[in-house]
GUKE-768995 format. One record per residue (C-alpha): x, z, y; residue number from 0. Coordinates in steps of 0.001 Angstrom, whole numbers, plus 500000, padded with zeros to 6 digits. Each point is the difference from the previous one (the first is absolute). Layout:
BEGIN
- X  Z  Y  NUM $
...
***
This chain:
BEGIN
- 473521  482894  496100  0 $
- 503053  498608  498753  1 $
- 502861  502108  497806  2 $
- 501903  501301  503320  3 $
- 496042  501894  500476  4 $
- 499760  497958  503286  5 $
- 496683  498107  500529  6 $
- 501428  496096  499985  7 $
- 501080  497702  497538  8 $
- 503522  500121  499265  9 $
- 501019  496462  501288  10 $
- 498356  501409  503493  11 $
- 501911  503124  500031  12 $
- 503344  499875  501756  13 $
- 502181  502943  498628  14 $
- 503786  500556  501654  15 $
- 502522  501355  497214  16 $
- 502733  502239  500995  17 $
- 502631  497860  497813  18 $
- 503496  501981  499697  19 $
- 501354  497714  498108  20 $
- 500042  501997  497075  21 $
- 497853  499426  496732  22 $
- 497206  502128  500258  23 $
- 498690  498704  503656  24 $
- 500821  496324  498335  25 $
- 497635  500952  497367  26 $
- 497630  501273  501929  27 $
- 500023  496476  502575  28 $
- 499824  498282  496669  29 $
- 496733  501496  498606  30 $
- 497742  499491  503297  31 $
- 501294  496517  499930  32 $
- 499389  499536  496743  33 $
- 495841  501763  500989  34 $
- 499616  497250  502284  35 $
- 500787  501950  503204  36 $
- 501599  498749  503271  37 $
- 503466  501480  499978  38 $
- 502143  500776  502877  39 $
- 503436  501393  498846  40 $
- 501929  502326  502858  41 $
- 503652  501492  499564  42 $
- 501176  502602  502339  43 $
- 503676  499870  500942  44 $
- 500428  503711  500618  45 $
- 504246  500374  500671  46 $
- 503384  498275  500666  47 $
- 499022  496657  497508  48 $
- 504291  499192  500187  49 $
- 500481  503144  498476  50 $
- 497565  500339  496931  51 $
- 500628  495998  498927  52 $
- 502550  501439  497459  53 $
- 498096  502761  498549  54 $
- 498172  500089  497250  55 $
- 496931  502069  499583  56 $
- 499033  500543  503962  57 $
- 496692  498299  500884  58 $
- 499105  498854  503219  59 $
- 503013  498245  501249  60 $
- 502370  497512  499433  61 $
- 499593  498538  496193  62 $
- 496373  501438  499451  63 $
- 499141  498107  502700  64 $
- 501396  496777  498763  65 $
- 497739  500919  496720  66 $
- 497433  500645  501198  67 $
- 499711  496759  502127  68 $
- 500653  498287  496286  69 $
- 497309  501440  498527  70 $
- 497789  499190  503107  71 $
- 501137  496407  499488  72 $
- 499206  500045  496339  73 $
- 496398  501235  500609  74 $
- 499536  497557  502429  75 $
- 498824  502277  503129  76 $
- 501364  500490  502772  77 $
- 502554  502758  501099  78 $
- 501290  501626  503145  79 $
- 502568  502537  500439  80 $
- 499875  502408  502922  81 $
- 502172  501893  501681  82 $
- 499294  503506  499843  83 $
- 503708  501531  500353  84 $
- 500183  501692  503437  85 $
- 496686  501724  498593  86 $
- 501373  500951  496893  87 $
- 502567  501366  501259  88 $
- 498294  502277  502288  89 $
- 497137  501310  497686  90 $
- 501840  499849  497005  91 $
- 504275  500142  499930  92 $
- 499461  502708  503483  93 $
- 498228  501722  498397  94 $
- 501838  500623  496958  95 $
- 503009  500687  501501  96 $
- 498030  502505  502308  97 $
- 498971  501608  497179  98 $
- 503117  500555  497875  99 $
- 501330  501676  503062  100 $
- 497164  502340  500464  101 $
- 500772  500740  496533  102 $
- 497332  498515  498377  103 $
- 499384  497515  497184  104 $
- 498274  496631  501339  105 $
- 497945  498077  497905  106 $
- 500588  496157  501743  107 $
- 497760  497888  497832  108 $
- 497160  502614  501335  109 $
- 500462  499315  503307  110 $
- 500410  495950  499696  111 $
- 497059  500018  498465  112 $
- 497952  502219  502323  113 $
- 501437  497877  503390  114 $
- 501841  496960  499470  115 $
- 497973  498559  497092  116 $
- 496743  501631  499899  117 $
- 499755  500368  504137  118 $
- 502027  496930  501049  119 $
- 499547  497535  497111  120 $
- 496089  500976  499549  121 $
- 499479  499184  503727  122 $
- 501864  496470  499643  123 $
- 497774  499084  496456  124 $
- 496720  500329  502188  125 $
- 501949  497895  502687  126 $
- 499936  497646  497413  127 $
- 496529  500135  499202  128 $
- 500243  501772  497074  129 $
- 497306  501844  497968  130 $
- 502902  502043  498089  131 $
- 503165  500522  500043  132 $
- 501497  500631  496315  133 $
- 503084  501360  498667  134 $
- 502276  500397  496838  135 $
- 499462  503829  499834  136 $
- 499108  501856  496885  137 $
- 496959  501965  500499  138 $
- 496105  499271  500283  139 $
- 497241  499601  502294  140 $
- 496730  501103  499506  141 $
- 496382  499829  501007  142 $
- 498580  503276  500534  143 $
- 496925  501493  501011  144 $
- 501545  499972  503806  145 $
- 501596  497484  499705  146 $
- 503401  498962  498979  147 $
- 502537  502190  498152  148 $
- 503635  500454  498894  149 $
- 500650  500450  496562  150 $
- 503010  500483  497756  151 $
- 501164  496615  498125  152 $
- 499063  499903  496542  153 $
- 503276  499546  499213  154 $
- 501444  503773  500754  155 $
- 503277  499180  499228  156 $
- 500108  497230  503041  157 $
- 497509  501843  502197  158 $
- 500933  499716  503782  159 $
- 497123  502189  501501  160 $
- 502426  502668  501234  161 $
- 501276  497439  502283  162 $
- 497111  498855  501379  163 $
- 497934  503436  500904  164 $
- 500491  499153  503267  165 $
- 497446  497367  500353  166 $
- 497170  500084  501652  167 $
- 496534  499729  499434  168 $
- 499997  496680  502314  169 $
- 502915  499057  498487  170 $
- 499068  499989  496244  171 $
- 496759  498296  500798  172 $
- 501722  496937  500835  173 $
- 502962  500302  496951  174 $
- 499360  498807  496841  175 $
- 502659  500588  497590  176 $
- 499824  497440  496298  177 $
- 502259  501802  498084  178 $
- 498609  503284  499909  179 $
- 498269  499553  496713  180 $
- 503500  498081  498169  181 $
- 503091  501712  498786  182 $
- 503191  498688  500721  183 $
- 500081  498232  496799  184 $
- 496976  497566  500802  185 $
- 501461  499531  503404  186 $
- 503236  498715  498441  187 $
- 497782  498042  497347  188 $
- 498343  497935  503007  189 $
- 502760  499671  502573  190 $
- 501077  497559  496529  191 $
- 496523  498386  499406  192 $
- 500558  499135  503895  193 $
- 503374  498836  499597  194 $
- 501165  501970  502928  195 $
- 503739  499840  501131  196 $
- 499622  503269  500124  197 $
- 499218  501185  496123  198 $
- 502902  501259  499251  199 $
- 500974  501998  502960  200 $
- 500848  503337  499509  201 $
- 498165  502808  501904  202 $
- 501081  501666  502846  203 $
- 501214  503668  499871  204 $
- 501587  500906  503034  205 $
- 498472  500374  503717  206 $
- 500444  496484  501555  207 $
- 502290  500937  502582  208 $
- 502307  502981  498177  209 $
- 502593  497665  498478  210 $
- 501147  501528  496503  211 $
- 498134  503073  500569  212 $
- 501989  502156  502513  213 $
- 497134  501333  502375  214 $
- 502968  501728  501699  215 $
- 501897  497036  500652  216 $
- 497398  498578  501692  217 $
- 499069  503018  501889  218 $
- 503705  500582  500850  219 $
- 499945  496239  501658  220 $
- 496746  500586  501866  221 $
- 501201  503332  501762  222 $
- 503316  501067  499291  223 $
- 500048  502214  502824  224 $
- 497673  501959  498218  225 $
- 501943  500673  496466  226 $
- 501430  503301  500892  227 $
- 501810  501895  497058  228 $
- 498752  503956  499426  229 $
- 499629  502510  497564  230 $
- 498884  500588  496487  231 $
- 498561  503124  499706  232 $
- 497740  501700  497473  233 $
- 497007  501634  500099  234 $
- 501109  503356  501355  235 $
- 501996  497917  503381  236 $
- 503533  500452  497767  237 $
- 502156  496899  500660  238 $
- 501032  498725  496593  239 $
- 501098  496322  501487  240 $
- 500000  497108  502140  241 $
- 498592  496636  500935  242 $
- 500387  496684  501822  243 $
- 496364  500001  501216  244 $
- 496639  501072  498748  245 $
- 498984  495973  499722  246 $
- 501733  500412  496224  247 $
- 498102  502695  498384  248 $
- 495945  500098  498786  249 $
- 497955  503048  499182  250 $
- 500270  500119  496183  251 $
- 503576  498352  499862  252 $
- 501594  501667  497672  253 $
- 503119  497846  499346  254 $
- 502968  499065  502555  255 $
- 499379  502867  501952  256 $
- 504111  500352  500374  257 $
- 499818  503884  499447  258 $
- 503433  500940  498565  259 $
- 500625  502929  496976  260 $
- 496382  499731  498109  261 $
- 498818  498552  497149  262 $
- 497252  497768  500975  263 $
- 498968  499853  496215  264 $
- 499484  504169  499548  265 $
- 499966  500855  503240  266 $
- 498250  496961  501851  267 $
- 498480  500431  503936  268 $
- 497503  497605  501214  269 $
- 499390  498973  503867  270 $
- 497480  502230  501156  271 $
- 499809  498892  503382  272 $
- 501582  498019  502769  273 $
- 500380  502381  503532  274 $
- 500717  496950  502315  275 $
- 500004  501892  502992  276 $
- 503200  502014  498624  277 $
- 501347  497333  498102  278 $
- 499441  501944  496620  279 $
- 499587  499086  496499  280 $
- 498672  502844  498548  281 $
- 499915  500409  496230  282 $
- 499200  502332  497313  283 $
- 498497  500438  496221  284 $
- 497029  497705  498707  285 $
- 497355  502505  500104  286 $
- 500693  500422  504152  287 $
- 498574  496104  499855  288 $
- 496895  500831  499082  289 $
- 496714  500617  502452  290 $
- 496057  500893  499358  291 $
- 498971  497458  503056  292 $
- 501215  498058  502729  293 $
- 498371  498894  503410  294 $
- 499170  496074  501055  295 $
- 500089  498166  503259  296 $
- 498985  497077  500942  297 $
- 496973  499857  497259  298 $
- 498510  496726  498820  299 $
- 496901  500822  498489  300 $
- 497777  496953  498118  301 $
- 498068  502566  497970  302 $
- 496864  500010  501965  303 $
- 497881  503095  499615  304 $
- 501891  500710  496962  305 $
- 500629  504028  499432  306 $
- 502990  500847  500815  307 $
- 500240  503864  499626  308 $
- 498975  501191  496987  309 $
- 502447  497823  498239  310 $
- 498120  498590  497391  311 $
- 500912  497055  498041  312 $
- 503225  499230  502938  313 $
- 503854  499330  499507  314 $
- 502847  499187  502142  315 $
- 503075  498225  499634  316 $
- 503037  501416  501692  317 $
- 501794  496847  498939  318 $
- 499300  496862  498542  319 $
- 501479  500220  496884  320 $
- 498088  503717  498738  321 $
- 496205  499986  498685  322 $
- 497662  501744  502000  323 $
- 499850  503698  500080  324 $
- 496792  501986  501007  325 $
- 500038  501332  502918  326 $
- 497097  501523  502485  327 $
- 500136  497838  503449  328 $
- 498677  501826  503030  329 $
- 499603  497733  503260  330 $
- 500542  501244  503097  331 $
- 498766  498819  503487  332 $
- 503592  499358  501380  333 $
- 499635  497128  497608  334 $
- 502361  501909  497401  335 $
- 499535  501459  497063  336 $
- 501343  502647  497244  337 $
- 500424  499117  496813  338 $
- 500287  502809  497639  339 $
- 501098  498813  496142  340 $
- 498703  501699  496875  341 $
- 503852  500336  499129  342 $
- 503087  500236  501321  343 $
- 501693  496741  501121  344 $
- 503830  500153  500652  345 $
- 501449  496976  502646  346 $
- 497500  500105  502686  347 $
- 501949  497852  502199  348 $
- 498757  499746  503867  349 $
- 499537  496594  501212  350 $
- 498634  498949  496779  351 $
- 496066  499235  498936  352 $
- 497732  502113  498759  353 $
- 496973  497537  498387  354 $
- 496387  501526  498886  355 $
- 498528  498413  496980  356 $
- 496543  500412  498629  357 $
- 500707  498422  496566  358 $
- 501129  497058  500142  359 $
- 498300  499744  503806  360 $
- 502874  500449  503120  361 $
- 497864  502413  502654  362 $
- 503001  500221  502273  363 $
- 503495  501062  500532  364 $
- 502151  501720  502817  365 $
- 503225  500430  500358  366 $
- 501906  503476  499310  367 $
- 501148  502264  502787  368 $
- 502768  502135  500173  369 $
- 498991  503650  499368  370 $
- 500165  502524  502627  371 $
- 502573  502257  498543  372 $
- 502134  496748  499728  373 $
- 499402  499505  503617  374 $
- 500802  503806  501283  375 $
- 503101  499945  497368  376 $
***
């Protein structure tokens, strides 16, 4: 059994990395090359590659795929680059904008992981013979008693589970992901020891294909037909303002909101929901944000027989950058579930991900649905 747990000897093992170009995928080609494995290095060019030359910071186009092919070439294995745009596009950018019209708040990297890299990508690594395919991601794998697991990375502060509850069980049997037991500062320490060109690249922090940020920009290009201005209203239905299109508000926002004659320091409203089908942004005082459960579609669930309704030991995350909170998690046989937290959480956003942790152990995730009273409002 060699250190990937797969019964071969490393220089018999053929494992494809998903190389972005970035440091932390380099790293991670680096290391099983360095254990003696067969690497195969793949880059996915996922949109317009004209377009994203010049910027800095997107991954999986243009200059990160110039990088990555370096780094390739300084490992010595070999390296292909596919095209994956048209399907990125429709699984991924659609989808998004979709979803900002609906009035909801899409989480991209969720759903490029869960179909263009984990569906697509996984399928073309056991084209190529693979035994694994193995990415840059922060979080761990583990044998269990039924098998494999998902597990938060040790390092919390760069854990990427959230993003990956999606995967399946078939899926994460065939992943393997290095850095899950590194911080970020070990990473950094090797992509030197390596001599990578990419060592000293910064990290990314936007979503690859939202240049400087502006979601609605992007969502404005996509369907513009679709950005229709409306009402800001409060609580009670009272128009107190006006908008250029739902696409530019959040639940929770509490800034920009463009409400004249208040002061948003003593007398601040939050976004506490998005009413698509009326074009409203309705908006009101922090404590209307808050909610005792939510409901989940679409559930992913790698937990096994794990109890799930007495609550017990679980958390969820609401959004990648909180802690867990307890919460009891009730599955239902629509493939749903109900969520009910031990405290009040304030910006449950629909659209986003609700992810079930047993300790440090992901059991699943869902993502959040629009409550009915939003729906009848």
């Amino acid at each position: 059994m060699n250190s990937l747990n797969i019964d071969k000897k490393p220089a018999d093992t053929r494992i494809v990395v998903a190389m972005s170009g970035g440091v932390d995928s380099s790293v991670t080609a680096a290391l099983l090359v360095e254990a003696g494995y067969e690497v195969v290095g793949v880059t996915l060019q996922l949109y317009d590659h004209g377009e994203a030359v010049a910027r800095k910071g997107a991954c999986c186009a243009g200059q990160d795929i110039h990088d990555a092919r370096n780094v390739a070439a300084t490992l010595d294995i070999p390296h292909y680059v596919l095209d994956y745009e048209s399907r990125f596009r429709e699984a991924v950018i659609d989808d998004f904008a979709d979803a900002y019209i609906r009035g909801e708040t899409p989480i991209p990297c969720v759903r490029c992981n869960q179909t263009v890299k984990f569906r697509d990508l996984l399928s073309t690594a056991h084209d190529l013979g693979a035994e694994a395919l193995a990415t840059g991601h922060y979080v761990k794998r583990v044998t269990g008693a039924a098998g494999a697991e998902l597990h938060r990375a040790a390092d919390y502060g760069r854990d990427q589970s959230y993003f990956l509850f999606a995967t399946t069980q078939a899926q994460l049997d065939f992943l393997r992901f290095p850095l899950g037991g590194m911080p970020k500062t070990e990473t950094r320490e090797a992509a030197a020891r390596f001599d990578l060109p990419v060592a000293d690249k910064p990290d990314s922090q936007d979503i690859c294909f939202v240049p400087n940020g502006s979601y609605a920009q992007v969502v404005e290009k996509l369907r513009p037909e679709a950005v229709i201005p409306g009402d800001i209203v409060d609580t009670d239905g009272r128009i107190i303002g006006h908008h250029e299109g739902i696409i530019h508000y959040t639940v929770g926002q509490r800034r920009g909101l463009g409400i004249g004659g208040r002061d948003p320091e003593s007398d601040p409203l939050y976004v506490i929901r998005l009413d698509a089908a009326a074009h409203r942004v309705v908006v009101g005082p922090k404590a209307a944000l808050g909610r005792e459960r939510l409901r989940l579609s679409n559930l992913n669930w790698l937990g096994g027989d794990a109890p799930v309704d007495a609550g017990d030991g679980l958390a969820v995350k609401i959004r990648s950058t909180m802690e867990p909170v307890p919460a009891t998690v009730i599955r239902s046989p629509d493939g749903g579930a109900e969520v009910v937290f031990q405290d009040l959480q304030f910006g449950v956003s629909p659209g986003q991900a609700c992810v079930i942790y047993a300790g440090d152990r992901v059991l699943g995730g869902g993502w959040i649905e629009r409550e009915t009273a939003e729906l009848a409002a």
